[in-house]
N, C-alpha and C positions, 0 to 999 in steps of 0.2 A: 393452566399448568402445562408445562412444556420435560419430558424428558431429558435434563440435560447433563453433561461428564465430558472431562478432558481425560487425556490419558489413555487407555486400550481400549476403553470400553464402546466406544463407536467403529474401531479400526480394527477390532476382533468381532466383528457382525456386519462388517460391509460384504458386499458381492462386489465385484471385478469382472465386467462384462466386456467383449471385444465384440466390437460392430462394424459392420460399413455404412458410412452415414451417406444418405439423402444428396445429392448434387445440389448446390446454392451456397450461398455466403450469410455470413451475420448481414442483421441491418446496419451496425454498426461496425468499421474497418477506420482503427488508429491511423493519423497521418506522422509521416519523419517531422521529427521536432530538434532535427540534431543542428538547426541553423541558429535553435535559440541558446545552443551550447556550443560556439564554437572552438574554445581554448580547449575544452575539453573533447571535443571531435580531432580536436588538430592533434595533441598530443595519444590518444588513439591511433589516428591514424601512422604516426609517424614510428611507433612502438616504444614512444618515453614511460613514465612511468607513471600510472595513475591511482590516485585515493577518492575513494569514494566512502563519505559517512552515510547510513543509513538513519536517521531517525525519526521516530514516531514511537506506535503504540504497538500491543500483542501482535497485529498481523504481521508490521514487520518485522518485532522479536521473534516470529516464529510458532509462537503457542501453538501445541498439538501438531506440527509438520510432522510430518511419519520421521524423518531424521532425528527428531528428537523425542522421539518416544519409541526408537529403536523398532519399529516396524514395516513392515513394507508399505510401500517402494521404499522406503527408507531415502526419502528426499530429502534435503536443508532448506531451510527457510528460502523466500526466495530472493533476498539480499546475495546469498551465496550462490544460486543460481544464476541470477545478472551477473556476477565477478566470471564465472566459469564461461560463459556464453561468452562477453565480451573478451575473453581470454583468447578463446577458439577464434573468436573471426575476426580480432585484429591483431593477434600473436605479440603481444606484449603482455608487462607485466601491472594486473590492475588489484589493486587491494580494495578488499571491502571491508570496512569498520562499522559493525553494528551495534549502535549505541542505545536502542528502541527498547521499552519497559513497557510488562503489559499492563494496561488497565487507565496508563496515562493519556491527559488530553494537553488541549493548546496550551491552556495555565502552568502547568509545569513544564512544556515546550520553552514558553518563556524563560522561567525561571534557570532552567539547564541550559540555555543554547551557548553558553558560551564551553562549560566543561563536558560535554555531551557532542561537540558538533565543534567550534569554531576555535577550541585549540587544538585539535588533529591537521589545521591547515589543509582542507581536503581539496580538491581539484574542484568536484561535484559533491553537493549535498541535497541528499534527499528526502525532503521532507515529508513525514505519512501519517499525518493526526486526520481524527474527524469521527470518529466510528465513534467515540466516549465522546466527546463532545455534541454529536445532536439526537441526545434523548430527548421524551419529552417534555422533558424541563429546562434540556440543552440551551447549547450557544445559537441564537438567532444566524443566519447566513451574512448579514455584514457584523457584526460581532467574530465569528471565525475568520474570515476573512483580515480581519482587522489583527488578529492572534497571530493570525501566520507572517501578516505582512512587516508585524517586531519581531516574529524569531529571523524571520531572511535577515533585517536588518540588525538586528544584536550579530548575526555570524558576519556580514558583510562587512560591519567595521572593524572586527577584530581580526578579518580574515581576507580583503580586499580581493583576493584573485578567486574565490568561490565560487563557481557558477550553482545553479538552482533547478533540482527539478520538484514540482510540488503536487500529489498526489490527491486525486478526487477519491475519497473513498470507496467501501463499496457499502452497502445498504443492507439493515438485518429482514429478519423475517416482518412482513408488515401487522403479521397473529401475534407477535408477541408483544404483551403491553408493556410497555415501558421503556423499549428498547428505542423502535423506530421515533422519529423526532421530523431532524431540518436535514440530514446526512445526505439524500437527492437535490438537496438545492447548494448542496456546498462547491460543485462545478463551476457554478457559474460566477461567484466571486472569486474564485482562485484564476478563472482564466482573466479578471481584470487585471492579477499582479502579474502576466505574461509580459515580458519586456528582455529585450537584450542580457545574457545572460540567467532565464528563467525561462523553464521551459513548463511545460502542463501535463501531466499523464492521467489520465481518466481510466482507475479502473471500474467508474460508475458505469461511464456507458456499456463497456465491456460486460458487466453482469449482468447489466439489463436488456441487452441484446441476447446474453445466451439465457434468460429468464422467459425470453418472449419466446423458444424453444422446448423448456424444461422448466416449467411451474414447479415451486419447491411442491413437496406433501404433506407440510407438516400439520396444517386441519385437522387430513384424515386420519395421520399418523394419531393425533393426539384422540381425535373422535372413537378409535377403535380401542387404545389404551383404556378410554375411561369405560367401553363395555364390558371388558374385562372381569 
C-alpha cells in the first residue's frame, strides 16, 4: 500500500529547503535538438509567429502543478512554461495549445490525433504518452513505438508542415506494483523515429540522472506508516 492524494494534500506537508549544492554535473546533460526542427527554429528565430500543441497524458495536462491547485509556487504546467521561456529568449509571439488528458495512453492518442493535435495546424507538436502505457501489463517497447509512429503520421498528413518533438517519459516508483512496466525502455524506440523534422526529448534520462543523486523514500516512507 502506498499513501497516495492529488490536490493539497501533499503541497500542504512539503518542506522548501534552500541549499548550496555540491560542485559537478548530472551524468546525464540534454544535447541541442533544434537542427531536427528547423522551420520551426527558423520562425523563432526570426520572431513570426509560432503554435505549438501539447499532447499526451496528466504530466502534460498538468495534474497537481501547484498552478493548478492554487498553491505555492503556484507554477503552470509545464507546457506553459516552455511558451513563456521561449517567449523571453526569442521575443516573439509563441502559443501553446494544450490538448493532453489525464489518464490517456497511445490508443486514444490514436484515436484523437486528428481533433486533438492536427486541426490546430501547429508549427510544432509535442507528443508526451508513455507513463499509462507501460504498466505491467502495458504496451511492449516496439508496440508503443509503433503507436506513436501513427499518431505523428495521422497529424502529418492532415497537417504537412508539423514538425515533431516526442517525449521519453519519465518512470514511476519501481515499489509500486503495478505501476512500473516497459516505461525505461520506451527511449529507445522513439529515438528510431528521429528523422528530419522529429526531434527526441528524454525526460527518462533526465530522472534518472537526478535519481542517481536523490533516491526516492518511499520504502521507508511506507515501512514507518505501517508501524504506526
Amino acid at each position: 500500500y502506498s499513501l497516495f492524494s492529488e490536490g493539497h494534500f501533499f503541497h500542504d506537508r512539503q518542506l522548501a529547503v534552500t541549499y548550496t549544492k555540491k560542485s559537478g554535473t548530472l551524468s546525464w546533460q540534454p544535447e541541442y535538438a533544434g537542427r531536427s526542427v528547423p522551420k520551426t527554429i527558423a520562425k523563432l528565430q526570426n520572431k513570426e509567429p509560432v503554435k505549438i500543441v501539447l499532447y499526451g497524458d496528466s504530466i502534460s495536462a498538468g495534474a497537481n502543478s501547484s498552478g493548478l491547485m492554487l498553491t505555492t509556487p503556484f507554477l503552470p504546467p509545464f507546457g506553459a512554461l516552455l511558451g513563456e521561456q521561449l517567449r523571453r529568449h526569442y521575443g516573439g509571439p509563441v502559443e501553446v495549445i494544450n490538448t493532453a488528458v489525464g489518464g490517456m495512453a497511445t490508443g486514444w492518442g490514436i484515436q484523437n490525433a486528428l481533433v486533438r493535435a492536427a486541426d490546430y495546424k501547429p508549427d510544432l507538436c509535442i507528443i508526451a504518452f508513455g507513463m499509462n502505457d507501460g504498466g505491467e501489463k502495458g504496451l511492449k517497447p516496439g508496440e508503443f513505438g509503433s503507436n506513436i509512429a501513427r499518431i505523428r503520421h495521422l497529424i502529418s498528413e492532415a497537417s504537412p508542415e508539423t514538425e515533431f518533438i516526442l517525449c521519453a517519459t519519465t518512470i514511476p516508483n519501481k515499489i509500486l506494483k503495478g505501476f512500473f512496466g516497459y516505461q525505461d525502455q520506451y527511449y529507445d524506440v522513439l529515438k528510431e523515429l528521429e528523422c528530419a523534422g522529429t526531434a527526441i526529448a528524454s525526460f527518462y534520462h533526465l530522472q534518472k540522472a537526478l535519481l542517481e543523486k536523490k533516491a526516492p523514500k518511499a520504502k521507508e516512507y511506507i515501512l514507518s506508516i505501517s508501524k504506526c
